[in-house]
N, C-alpha and C positions, 0 to 999 in steps of 0.2 A: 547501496546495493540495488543500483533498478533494475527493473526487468526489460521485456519485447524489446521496442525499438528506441526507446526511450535516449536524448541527449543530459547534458548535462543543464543549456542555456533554457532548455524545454522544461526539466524538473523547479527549474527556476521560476518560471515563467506560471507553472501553476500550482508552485508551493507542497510538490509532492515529496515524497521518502519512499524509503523501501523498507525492507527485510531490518536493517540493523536501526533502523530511527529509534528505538525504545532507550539505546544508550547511547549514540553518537547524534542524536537528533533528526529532523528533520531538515529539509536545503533551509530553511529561515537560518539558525542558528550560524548557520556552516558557508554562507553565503560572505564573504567581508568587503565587496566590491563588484558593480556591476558594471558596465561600459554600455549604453542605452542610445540608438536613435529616437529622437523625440518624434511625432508627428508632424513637425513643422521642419526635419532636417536637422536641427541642432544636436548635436553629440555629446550627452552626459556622462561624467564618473560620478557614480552616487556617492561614494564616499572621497572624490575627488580623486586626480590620474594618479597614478602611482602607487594610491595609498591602500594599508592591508594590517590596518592593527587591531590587534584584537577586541578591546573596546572602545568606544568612541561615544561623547554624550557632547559632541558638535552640532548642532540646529536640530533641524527633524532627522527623524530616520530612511531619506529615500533609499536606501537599497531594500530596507522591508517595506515598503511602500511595493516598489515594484516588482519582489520576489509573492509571486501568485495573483497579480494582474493579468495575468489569462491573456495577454495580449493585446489587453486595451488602451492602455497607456502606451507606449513604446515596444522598438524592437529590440532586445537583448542581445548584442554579439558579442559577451564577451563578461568571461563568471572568473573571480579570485575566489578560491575557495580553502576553507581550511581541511587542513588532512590531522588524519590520525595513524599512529604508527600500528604497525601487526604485531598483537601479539605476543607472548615469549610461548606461549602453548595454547592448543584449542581441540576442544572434543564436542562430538555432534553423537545426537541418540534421536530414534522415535519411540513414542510412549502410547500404546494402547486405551481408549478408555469408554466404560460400557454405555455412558452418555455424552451429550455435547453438553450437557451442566456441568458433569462432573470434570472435563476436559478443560473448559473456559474456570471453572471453582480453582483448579489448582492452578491456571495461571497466576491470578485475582492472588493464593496464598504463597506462589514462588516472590510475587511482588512487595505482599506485606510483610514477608519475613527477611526483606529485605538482599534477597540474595541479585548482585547487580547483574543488570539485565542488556544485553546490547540489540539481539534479531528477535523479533515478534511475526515479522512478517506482514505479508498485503497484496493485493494484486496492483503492479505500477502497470498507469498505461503509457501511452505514445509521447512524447514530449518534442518538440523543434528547437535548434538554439544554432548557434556556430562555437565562437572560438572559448577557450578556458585558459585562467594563468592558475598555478596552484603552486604558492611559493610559502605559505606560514604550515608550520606542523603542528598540533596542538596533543599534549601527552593523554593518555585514557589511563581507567586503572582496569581491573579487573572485570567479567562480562559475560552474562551467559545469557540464553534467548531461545522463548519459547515460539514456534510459530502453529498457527491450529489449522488441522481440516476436519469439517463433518466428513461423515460418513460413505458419503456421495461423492466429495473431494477426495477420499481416500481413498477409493477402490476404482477412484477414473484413475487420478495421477499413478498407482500402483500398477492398473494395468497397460497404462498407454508406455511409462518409462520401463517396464520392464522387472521391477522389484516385488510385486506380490507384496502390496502392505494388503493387513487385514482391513474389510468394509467396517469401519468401527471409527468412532471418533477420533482425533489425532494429534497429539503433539509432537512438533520438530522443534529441538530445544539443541541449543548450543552453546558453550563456556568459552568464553576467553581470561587470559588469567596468568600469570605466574605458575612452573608449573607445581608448587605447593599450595598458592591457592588453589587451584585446580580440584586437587581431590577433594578439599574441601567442600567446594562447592557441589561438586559430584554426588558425593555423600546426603549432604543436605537437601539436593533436587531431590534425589531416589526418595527419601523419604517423604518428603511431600507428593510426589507421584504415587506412594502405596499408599499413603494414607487417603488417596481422593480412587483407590480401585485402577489405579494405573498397570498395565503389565507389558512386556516385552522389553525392558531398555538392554541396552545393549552398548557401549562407547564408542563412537568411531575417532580413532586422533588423526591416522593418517589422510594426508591430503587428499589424494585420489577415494577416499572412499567418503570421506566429507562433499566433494565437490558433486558425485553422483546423487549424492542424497538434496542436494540443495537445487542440482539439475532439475531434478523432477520435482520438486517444489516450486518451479521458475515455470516449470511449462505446465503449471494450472490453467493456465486459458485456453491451450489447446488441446490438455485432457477434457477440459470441460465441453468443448468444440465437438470432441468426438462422441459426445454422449448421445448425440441426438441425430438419430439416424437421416444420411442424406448430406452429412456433414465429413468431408475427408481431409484428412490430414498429411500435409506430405514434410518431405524431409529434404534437408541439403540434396541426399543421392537421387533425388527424383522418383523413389519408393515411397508406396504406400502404406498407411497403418504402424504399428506403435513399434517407440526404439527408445533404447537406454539413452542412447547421444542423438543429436542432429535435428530433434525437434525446433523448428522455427518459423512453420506459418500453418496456416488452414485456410482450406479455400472451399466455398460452399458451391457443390452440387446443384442439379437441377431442383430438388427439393432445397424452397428459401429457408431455412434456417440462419436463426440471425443469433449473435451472443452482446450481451450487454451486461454491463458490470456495475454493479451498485458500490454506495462507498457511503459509509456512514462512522462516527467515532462518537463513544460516549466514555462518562467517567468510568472510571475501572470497577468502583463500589457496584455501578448499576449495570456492566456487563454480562455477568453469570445470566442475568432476568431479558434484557434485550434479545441477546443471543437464541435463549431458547423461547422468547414470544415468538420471533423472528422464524425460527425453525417452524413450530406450528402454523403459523401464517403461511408459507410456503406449501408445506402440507395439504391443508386445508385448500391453499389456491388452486392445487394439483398444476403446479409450476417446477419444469427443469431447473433447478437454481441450488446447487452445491455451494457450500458455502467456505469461506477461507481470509485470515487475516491475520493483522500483526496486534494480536489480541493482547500483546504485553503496554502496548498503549491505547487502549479500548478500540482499536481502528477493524473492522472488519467488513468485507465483501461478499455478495452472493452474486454469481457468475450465470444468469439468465438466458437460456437456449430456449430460443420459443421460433416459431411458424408465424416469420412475418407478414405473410400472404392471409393470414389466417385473424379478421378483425376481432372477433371474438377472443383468441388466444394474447392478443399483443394490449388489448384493453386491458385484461386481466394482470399482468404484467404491469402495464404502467400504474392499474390502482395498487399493486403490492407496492413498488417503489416509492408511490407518493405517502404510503401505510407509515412504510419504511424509515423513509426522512422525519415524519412528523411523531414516531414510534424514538426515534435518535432527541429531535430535540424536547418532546415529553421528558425523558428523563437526564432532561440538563446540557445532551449535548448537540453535536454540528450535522448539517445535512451534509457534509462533505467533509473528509479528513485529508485526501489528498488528493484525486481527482480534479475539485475545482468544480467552481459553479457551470460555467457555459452554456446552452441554453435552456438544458432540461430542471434545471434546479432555481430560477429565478424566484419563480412564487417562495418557494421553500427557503429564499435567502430575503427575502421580504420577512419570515415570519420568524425568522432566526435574528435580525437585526434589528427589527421594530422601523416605523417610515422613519425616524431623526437618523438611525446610520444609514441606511437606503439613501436620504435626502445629500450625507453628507459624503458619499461617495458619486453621487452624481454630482457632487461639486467640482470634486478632483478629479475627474473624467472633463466636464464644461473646463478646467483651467487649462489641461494638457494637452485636451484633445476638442478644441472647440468646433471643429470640423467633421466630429464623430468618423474617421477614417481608418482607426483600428476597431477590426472586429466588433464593425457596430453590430451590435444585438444582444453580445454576448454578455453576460453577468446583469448587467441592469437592463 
């Protein structure tokens, strides 16, 4: 489920997921064959031409090799992907709740009590790729998925889409399912949502009023865009300012406002406590930065609108992110869940690998790419 502009050979490329990663996985999984120009011109199938089964324990693994090489090994033209079928039934609700602990708490216990989980949510960014085959189906079972906004998130994407969410914490939770399991699971969310101080749910099954809702969970980047005066938003129709449909870019004004998106994943135990250090920090930094993710697999974002002209404001900003990363692997986990390292995360991927993995990726970069001619800079 990506978002913006995002390809398929792109999400490949930097090992990203969307919205449903918590039960259909992330591109690693779902990847079973990639089609690669090498640096020197030679033409790889990673898992050899043709081929698309669903496990293999043939030599090394290069298609995860070079599913989230970022572009430094090889150019990708060309993703076998596995699919999953839709469905027999699906409902979508949002959930009220008076904190972002209590918000994140009950994802943390939708997950321990086991109820299956498919959309958590995230913010995907831009990805590059060309061509796709998508020939293996792979079966799913049952599926539901919580996705979170603070407060700040909730009362942009509310009023830029047009739905009037309350400014309060937020989950976007979704079932897929049988439709007997269905009510089952229904049942079971609600209760866990009242027992963490959740209010408003409500069920949406029908299509059209599912897709509105996920609409505007899509165009967080550009609710977030608008928050900061100087920042305008336009639409397909070439009108300005907020719409239920047609949001698909932002373009900044003579006032520089700039948006940047953080991306961190930690274990699920230690999210509820990341989460809201992370809110205070932001606070405390007096930083535009709503926060949003697919919190059903620890992965979550803060959407940073700050005054690039402005040295003072954009220093502040990069000490929170560097807080941020080092705040992710304190408590176990990654400076990047699907973004990808690129250039701003380097240090932070030195400190997350230790120098012996550091060392031994710059082996496998020297073997492939002895000429350093992809994306030299990037990752190491």
């Amino acid at each position: 489920d990506p978002g913006a502009d995002a390809s398929l050979c792109g999400m490949a490329a930097t090992g990203a997921s969307g919205t449903n990663a918590v039960r259909y996985g992330t591109m690693r999984p779902n990847v079973l064959n990639l089609r690669v120009v090498l640096p020197d011109g030679r033409l790889l199938h990673t898992a050899g031409p043709g081929r698309q089964p669903r496990k293999r324990a043939a030599g090394y693994d290069l298609t995860s090799l070079f599913v989230g090489s970022e572009g430094t090994l090889g150019f990708l033209t060309q993703a076998t992907l596995r699919l999953h079928p839709l469905p027999e039934a699906t409902a979508a609700t949002v959930a009220s709740f008076p904190s972002v602990g209590a918000a994140v708490a009950c994802t943390v216990q939708v997950l321990q009590a086991a109820v299956p989980v498919a959309r958590i949510g995230g913010c995907p960014g831009p990805g590059v790729g060309l061509g796709v085959q998508v020939p293996v189906v792979e079966l799913s079972a049952a599926s539901s998925h919580p996705e979170f906004l603070d407060e700040v998130m909730a009362d942009a994407c509310g009023r830029f889409s047009g739905m009037g969410l309350p400014a309060a914490a937020t989950l976007l939770l979704e079932l897929h399912g049988s439709r007997h399991s269905l009510a089952e699971q229904q049942q079971q969310t609600e209760e866990i949502v009242r027992q963490n101080g959740g209010s408003g749910l409500a069920w949406a099954e029908g299509l059209e009023e599912r897709e509105r809702l996920w609409s505007m969970r899509h165009n967080a980047w550009y609710a977030a865009l608008a928050l900061r005066p100087g920042c305008q938003v336009r639409h397909k129709d070439g009108a300005d300012g907020g719409s239920a449909h047609g949001a698909v870019s932002a373009t900044a004004l003579p006032f520089p406002a700039q948006g940047y998106s953080t991306d961190v994943c930690v274990p699920i135990s230690r999210l509820p406590d990341v989460v809201v250090e992370t809110k205070q920090d932001l606070q405390a930094s007096s930083i535009t930065g709503p926060m949003v993710g697919h919190v059903g697999d620890g992965n979550f974002h803060c959407l940073l609108i700050f005054n690039s002209q402005d040295p003072e404001e954009a220093q502040r900003v990069h000490a929170f992110t560097q807080r941020l990363g080092r705040r992710a692997l304190a408590a176990g986990g990654t400076c990047t869940g699907e973004h990808g390292v690129g250039l701003g995360k380097r240090a932070l991927l030195q400190e997350e690998l230790g120098q012996e993995g550091l060392d031994t990726l710059r082996s496998i970069k020297a073997a492939l790419d002895p000429h350093n001619l992809m994306n030299p800079g990037k990752v190491l």
